[in-house]
C-alpha positions in Angstrom: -224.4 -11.9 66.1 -224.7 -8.9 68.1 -226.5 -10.6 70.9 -223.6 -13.2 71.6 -220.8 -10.6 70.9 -222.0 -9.0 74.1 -223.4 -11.7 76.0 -220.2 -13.7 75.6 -217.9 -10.3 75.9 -219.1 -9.0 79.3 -220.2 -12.4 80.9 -216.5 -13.5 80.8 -215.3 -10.2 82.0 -218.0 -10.6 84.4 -216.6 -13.8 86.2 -213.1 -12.5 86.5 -211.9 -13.6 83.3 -208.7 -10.9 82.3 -209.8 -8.5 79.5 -207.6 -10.4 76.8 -209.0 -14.0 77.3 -212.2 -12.7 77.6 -211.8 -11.0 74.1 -209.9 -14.4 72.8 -213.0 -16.4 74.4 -214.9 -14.4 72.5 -213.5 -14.8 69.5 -213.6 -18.4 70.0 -217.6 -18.1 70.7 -218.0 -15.5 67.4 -216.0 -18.1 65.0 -218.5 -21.0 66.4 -221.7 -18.8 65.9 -220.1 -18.3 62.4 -219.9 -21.7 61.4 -216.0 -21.2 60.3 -214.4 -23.7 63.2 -211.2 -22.1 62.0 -209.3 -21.0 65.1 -206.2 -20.0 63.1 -208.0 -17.2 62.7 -207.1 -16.0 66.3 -203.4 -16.2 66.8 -203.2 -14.8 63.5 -205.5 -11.9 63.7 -203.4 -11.0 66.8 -199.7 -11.3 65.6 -200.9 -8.4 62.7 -202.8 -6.5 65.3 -199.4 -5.9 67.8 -197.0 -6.4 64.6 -197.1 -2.4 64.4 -194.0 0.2 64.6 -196.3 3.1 66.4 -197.0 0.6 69.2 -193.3 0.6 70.4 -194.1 4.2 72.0 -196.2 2.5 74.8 -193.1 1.1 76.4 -191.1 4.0 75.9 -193.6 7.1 77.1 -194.6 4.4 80.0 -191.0 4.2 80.9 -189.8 7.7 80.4 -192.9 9.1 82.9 -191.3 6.8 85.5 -188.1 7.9 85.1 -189.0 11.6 85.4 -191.0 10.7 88.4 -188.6 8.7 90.3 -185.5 11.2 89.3 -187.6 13.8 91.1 -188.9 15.7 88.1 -192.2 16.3 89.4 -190.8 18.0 92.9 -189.1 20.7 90.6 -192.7 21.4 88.6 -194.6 21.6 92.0 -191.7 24.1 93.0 -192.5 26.3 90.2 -196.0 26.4 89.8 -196.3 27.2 93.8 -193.9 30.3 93.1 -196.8 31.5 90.4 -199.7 30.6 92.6 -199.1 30.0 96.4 -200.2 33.1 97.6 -203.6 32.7 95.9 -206.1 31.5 98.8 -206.4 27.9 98.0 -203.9 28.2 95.9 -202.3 24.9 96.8 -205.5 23.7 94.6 -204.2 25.3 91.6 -201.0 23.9 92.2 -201.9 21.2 91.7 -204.2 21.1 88.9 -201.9 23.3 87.2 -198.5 20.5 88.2 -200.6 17.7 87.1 -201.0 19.3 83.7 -197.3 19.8 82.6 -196.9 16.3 84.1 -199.2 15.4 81.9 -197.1 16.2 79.1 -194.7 13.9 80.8 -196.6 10.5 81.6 -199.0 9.9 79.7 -201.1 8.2 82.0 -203.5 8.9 84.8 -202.1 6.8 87.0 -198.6 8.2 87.2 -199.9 11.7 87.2 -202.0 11.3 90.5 -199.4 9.5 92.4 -196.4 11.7 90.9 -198.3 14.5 91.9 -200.6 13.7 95.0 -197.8 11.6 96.7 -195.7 15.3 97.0 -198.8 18.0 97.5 -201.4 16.0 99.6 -199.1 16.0 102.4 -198.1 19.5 102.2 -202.0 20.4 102.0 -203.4 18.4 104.9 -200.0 19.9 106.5 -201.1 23.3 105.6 -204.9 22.6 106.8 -206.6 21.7 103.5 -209.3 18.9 103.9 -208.0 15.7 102.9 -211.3 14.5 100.9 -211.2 18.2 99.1 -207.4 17.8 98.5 -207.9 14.2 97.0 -210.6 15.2 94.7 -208.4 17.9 92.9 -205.6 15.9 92.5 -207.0 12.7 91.3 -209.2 15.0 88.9 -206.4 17.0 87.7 -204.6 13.7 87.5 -206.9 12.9 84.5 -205.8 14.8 82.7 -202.9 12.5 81.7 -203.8 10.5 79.3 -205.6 13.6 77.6 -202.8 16.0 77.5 -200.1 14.7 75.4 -198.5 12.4 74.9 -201.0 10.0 75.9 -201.1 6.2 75.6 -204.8 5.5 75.1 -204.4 7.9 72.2 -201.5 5.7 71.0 -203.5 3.0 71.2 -207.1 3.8 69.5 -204.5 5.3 66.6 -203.1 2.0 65.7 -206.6 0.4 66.0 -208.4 3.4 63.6 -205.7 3.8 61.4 -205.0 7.6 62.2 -202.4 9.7 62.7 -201.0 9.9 66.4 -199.6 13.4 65.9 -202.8 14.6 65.0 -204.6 12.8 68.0 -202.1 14.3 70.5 -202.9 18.0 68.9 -206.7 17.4 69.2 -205.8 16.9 73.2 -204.6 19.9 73.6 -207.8 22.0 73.9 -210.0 19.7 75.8 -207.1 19.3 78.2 -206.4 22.8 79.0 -210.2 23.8 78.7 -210.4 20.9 81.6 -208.1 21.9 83.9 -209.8 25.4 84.0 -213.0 24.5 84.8 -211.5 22.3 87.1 -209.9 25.6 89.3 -213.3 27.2 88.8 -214.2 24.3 90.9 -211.9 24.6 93.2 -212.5 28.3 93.7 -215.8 27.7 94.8 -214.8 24.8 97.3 -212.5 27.5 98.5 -214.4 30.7 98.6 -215.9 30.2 101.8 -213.1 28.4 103.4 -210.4 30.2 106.2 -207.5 29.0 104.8 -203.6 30.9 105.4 -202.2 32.3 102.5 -198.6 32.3 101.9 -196.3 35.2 100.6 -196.0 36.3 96.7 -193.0 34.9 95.5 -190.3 37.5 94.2 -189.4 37.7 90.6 -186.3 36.2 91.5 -187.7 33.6 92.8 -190.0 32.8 90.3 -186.7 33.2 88.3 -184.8 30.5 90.6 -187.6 27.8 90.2 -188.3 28.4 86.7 -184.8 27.4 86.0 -184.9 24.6 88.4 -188.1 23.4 86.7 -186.7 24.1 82.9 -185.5 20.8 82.2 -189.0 19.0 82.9 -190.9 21.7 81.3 -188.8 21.5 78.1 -189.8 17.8 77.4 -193.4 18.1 76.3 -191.7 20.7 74.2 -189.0 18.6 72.7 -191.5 16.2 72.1 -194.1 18.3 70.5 -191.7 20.4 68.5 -190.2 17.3 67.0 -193.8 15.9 65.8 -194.5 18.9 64.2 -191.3 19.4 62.3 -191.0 16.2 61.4 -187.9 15.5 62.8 -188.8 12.5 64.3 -192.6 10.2 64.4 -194.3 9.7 67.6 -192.6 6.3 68.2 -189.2 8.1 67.9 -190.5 11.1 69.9 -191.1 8.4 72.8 -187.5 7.1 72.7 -186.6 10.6 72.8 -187.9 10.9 75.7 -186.8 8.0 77.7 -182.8 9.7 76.5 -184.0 13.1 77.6 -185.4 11.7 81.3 -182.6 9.7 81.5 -179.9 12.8 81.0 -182.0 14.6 83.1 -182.5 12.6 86.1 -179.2 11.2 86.2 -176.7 14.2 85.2 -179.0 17.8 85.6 -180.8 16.6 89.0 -179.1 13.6 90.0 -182.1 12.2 91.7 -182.1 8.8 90.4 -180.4 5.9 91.1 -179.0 3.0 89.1 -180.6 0.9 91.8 -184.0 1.5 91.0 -183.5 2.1 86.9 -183.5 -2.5 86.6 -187.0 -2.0 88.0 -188.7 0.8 86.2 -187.4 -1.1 82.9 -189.2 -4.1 84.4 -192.2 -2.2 85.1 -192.6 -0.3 81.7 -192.3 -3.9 80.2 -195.1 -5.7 82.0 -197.3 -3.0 81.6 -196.4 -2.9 78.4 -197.2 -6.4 77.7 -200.3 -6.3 79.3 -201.5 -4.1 76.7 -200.0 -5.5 73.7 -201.8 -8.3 74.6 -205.3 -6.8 75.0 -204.4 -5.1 71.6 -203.7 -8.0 69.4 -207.0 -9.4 71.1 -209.0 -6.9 70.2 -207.6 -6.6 66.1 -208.2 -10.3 66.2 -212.0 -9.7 67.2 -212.3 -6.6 65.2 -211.6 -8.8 62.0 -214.7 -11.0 63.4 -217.3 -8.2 64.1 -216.4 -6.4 60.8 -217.0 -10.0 59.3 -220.1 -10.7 61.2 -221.4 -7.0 60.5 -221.7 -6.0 63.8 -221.0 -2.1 63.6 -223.7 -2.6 61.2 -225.9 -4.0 63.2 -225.4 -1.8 66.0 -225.5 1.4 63.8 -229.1 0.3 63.0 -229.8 -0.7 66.4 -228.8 3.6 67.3 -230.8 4.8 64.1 -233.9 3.1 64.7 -234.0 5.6 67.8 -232.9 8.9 65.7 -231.2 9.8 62.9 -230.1 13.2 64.1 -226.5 12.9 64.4 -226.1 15.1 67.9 -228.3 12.2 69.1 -226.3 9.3 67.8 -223.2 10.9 69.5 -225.2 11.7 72.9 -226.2 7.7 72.7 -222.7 6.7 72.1 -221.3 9.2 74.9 -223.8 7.2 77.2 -222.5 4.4 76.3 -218.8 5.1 76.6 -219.5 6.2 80.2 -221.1 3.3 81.5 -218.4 1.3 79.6 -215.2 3.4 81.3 -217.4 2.7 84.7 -216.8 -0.8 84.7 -213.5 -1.2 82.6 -210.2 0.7 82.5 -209.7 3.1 79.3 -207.0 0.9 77.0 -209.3 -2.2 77.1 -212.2 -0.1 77.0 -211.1 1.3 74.0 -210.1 -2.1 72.2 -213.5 -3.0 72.9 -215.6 -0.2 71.7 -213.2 1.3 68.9 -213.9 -1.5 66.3 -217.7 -1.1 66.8 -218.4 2.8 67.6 -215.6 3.7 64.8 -217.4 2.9 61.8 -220.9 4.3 62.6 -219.0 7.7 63.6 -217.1 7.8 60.5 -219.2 6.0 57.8 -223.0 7.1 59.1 -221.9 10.7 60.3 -218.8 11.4 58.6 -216.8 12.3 61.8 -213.1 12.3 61.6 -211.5 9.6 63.1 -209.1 11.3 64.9 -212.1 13.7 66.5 -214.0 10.8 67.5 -210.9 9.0 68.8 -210.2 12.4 71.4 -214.3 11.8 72.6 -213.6 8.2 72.9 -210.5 8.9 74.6 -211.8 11.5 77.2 -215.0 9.7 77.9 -213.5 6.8 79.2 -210.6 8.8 81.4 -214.2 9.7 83.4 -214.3 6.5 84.4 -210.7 6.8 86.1 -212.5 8.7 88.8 -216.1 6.9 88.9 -216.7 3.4 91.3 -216.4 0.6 90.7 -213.3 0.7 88.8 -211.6 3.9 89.3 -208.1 3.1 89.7 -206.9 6.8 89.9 -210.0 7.4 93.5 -208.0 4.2 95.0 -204.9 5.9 94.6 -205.9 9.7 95.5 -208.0 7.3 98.8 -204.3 5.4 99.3 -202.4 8.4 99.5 -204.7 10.9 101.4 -205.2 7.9 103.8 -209.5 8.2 103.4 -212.4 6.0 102.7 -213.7 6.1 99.1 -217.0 7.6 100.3 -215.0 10.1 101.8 -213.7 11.1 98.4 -216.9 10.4 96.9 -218.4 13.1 98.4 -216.4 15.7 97.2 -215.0 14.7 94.1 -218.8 14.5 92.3 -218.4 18.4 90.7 -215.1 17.7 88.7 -217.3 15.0 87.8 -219.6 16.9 86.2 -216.7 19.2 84.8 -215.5 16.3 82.7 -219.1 15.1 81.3 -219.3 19.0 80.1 -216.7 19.1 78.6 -216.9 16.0 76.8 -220.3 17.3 75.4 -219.1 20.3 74.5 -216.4 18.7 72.6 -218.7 16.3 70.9 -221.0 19.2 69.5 -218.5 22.0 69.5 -215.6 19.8 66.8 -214.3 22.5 65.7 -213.1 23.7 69.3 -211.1 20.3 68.8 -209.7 20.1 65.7 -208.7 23.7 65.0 -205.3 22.9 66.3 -204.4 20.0 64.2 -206.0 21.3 60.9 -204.1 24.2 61.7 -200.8 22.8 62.4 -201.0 19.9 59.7 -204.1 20.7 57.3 
C-alpha cells in the first residue's frame, strides 16, 4: 500500500502531471489496489475537504497582499526602515530583511514578499554599489519569511487539513520568524564586514518621525489583524476580509496609489490562485481518507521506528524528508501531501502538538522556496536582479544554512515555539 502510494504519487508528478490530478490519479490507483472500484469516493472526499469556512482566508489574505503592494504599501515600509538603518554599513541589507519582515505580516506568501520587496531595493542597491548576487540572496531569503510570519497561507492550509487552530499556528510563527530574520543580518554582517561600501547619513528624529507616519498605516495591519485574533473580535477567516477593507481604505483614500484600473485584475489574480489551491486541497482530503484507510501513516511510522525509537531521531528523519520534499515541490502541495502521512506519527507515536509540528512542517518546506530545482522565490530574486541562477547560487548557500538551523532548533527546542501561543491562549 505504501509502495504504490509513492510510486504512483511522484511518478505522475514526475511526467508533468499538475499536483491535483496527480493526487486524483492516485486516488484512482489507491481505490484499485484496495479492491473497492468505488470512485464516488473521490469527488466526494473532495467536496468535504474544500467545503470549509477557514479556507475562505486564502483568497482574501492573497488578495489583500496584492492590494498593499500595488497601492504602494511596501515603498512607505522601505522608507521607514532605511530611516532606522541606512547609515549602518550594509545597511541596505538590513533594510531589507528587516522590510520583508513587516511585509510579511502583510502577504502572506513568499512570493509577494520577494518581488514587493526586491522589485523597490535591488535597484537602489546595485545603484548604490551592492553586488547584485549578494543583494538577491538577502532579499529572496528574507523574502521567506512570508509564509512564516503571519498571516501565512501554508499555515491556513495544514490547519484545515490537521484540524487545528489557525490562531494558534500564526502565534507559533512568530518566534521562528523573528529568530530568522536575525540570524539572517548576522549573515549579512559578515558578507559585509570586509566590503568598502558608502554609508549614508543618520536620519534625524524628525525624520524618523516623518516616515514612521508615512509608514503607520501598513504597519498597523498585522496589528489590526493580530489584535483582532486574540480578542476574539473576529476568527482568522474574518481577520482576512479585514484586511482586504483595511488595504483597500488604505491604498485608495490614505496613499492613493492605486488605481481602479488594475483592482479587476488583482481580484482575478487572488481567484485563480486561489482555485489552484482549493483544488490541490480537496485532492489531498480525498487521498487522506484513502491512506488513513489503507493504514499508511501506520505503515510509514513503522518503516521510521524500525531505524530508532528516540523521538529527536524520528523528527530529524522527518525533517530530512520534508527538505527533499519542499526541493522538488512548492510548500501548499507539499504540505497536502506530507500532512496526512507525517501528522499522525508526530502526534500519536510522539505526542507532538499539532499545531508545533504544523510550524516545522510549515518552515521546512519554505527552504525549498530558495533551493533548485523548484525555487520559485531564486527565479524571481534571478528575474529581478537580472543574474543567472548560479550566480545567486553562490551566494545565497549561508541563509541556507540559517534556515536548516533554525528549523532544528525549533524541532528540539518546542518550547521556544509554543511559549507564545500557550501564553496568549493556554
Amino acid at each position: 500500500m505504501l509502495g504504490v502510494f509513492l510510486v504512483c504519487l511522484f511518478l505522475f508528478i514526475a511526467i508533468g502531471i499538475p499536483i491535483a490530478f496527480s493526487l486524483f490519479l492516485t486516488g484512482a490507483c489507491l481505490i484499485v489496489y484496495m479492491g473497492q472500484a468505488n470512485f464516488v469516493l473521490l469527488p466526494q472526499y473532495t467536496l468535504m475537504g474544500v467545503n470549509n469556512f477557514a479556507l475562505m482566508a486564502i483568497p482574501f489574505f492573497t488578495l489583500a497582499g496584492d492590494i498593499m503592494n500595488e497601492g504602494g504599501l511596501s515603498l512607505g515600509i522601505i522608507s521607514f526602515v532605511r530611516s532606522i538603518l541606512g547609515h549602518i554599513k550594509g545597511g541596505l541589507g538590513y533594510v531589507a530583511t528587516v522590510a520583508c519582515m513587516i511585509f510579511a505580516g502583510v502577504s502572506g506568501a513568499a512570493v509577494a514578499d520577494t518581488s514587493a520587496i526586491g522589485s523597490v531595493l535591488l535597484p537602489i542597491m546595485e545603484k548604490e554599489g551592492y553586488d547584485k548576487a549578494e543583494s538577491a540572496a538577502i532579499v529572496c531569503s528574507a523574502g521567506c519569511t512570508g509564509p512564516i510570519i503571519p498571516p501565512s497561507i501554508p499555515m491556513v492550509v495544514y490547519a484545515v487539513i490537521a484540524g487545528c487552530s489557525v490562531t494558534k499556528m500564526f502565534l507559533g510563527g512568530v518566534f521562528p520568524g523573528i529568530l530568522t530574520g536575525i540570524l539572517l543580518m548576522g549573515a549579512w554582517f559578515f558578507y559585509m564586514k570586509n566590503k568598502k561600501l558608502p554609508v549614508g547619513k543618520r536620519s534625524s528624529v524628525k525624520v524618523i518621525i516623518r516616515e514612521t507616519w508615512k509608514a503607520a498605516p501598513s504597519l498597523m495591519l498585522p496589528v489590526i489583524m493580530l489584535g483582532g485574533m486574540l480578542s476574539g473580535i473576529f476568527t482568522p477567516t474574518e481577520a482576512s476580509s479585514v484586511a482586504v477593507v483595511y488595504a483597500l481604505v488604505v491604498a485608495f483614500i490614505i496613499n492613493r496609489g492605486l488605481k481602479f484600473a488594475v483592482l479587476r485584475k488583482m481580484f482575478v489574480n487572488a481567484a485563480l490562485a486561489s482555485s489552484v489551491i482549493m483544488l490541490v486541497v480537496g485532492a489531498a482530503q480525498a487521498i487522506s481518507y484513502l491512506v488513513t484507510v489503507g493504514r499508511v501513516p501506520q505503515l510509514l511510522g513503522a518503516a521510521i521506528t524500525s531505524i530508532s525509537d528516540n523521538p529527536l531521531v524520528i523528527l530529524a528523519v522527518i525533517n530530512g524528508v520534508v527538505l527533499l520534499v519542499g526541493c522538488v515541490m512548492d510548500v501548499s502541495p507539499a504540505i497536502m501531501v506530507l500532512a496526512p502521512i507525517f501528522l499522525p506519527i508526530a502526534t500519536r507515536q510522539m505526542g507532538l502538538d499539532p499545531a508545533f509540528f504544523g510550524v516545522i512542517l510549515v518552515y521546512g518546506l519554505c527552504i525549498g522556496l530558495i533551493t533548485p530545482p523548484v525555487g520559485n522565490v531564486l527565479y524571481i530574486g534571478c528575474s529581478i536582479a537580472q543574474i543567472s541562477l548560479i550566480q545567486l547560487l553562490k551566494k545565497i548557500w549561508p541563509m541556507v544554512c540559517v534556515y536548516i538551523l533554525v528549523l532544528f532548533i525549533m524541532s528540539y527546542f518546542p518550547t521556544l515555539v509554543m511559549w507564545l501561543p500557550n501564553k496568549l491562549m493556554g
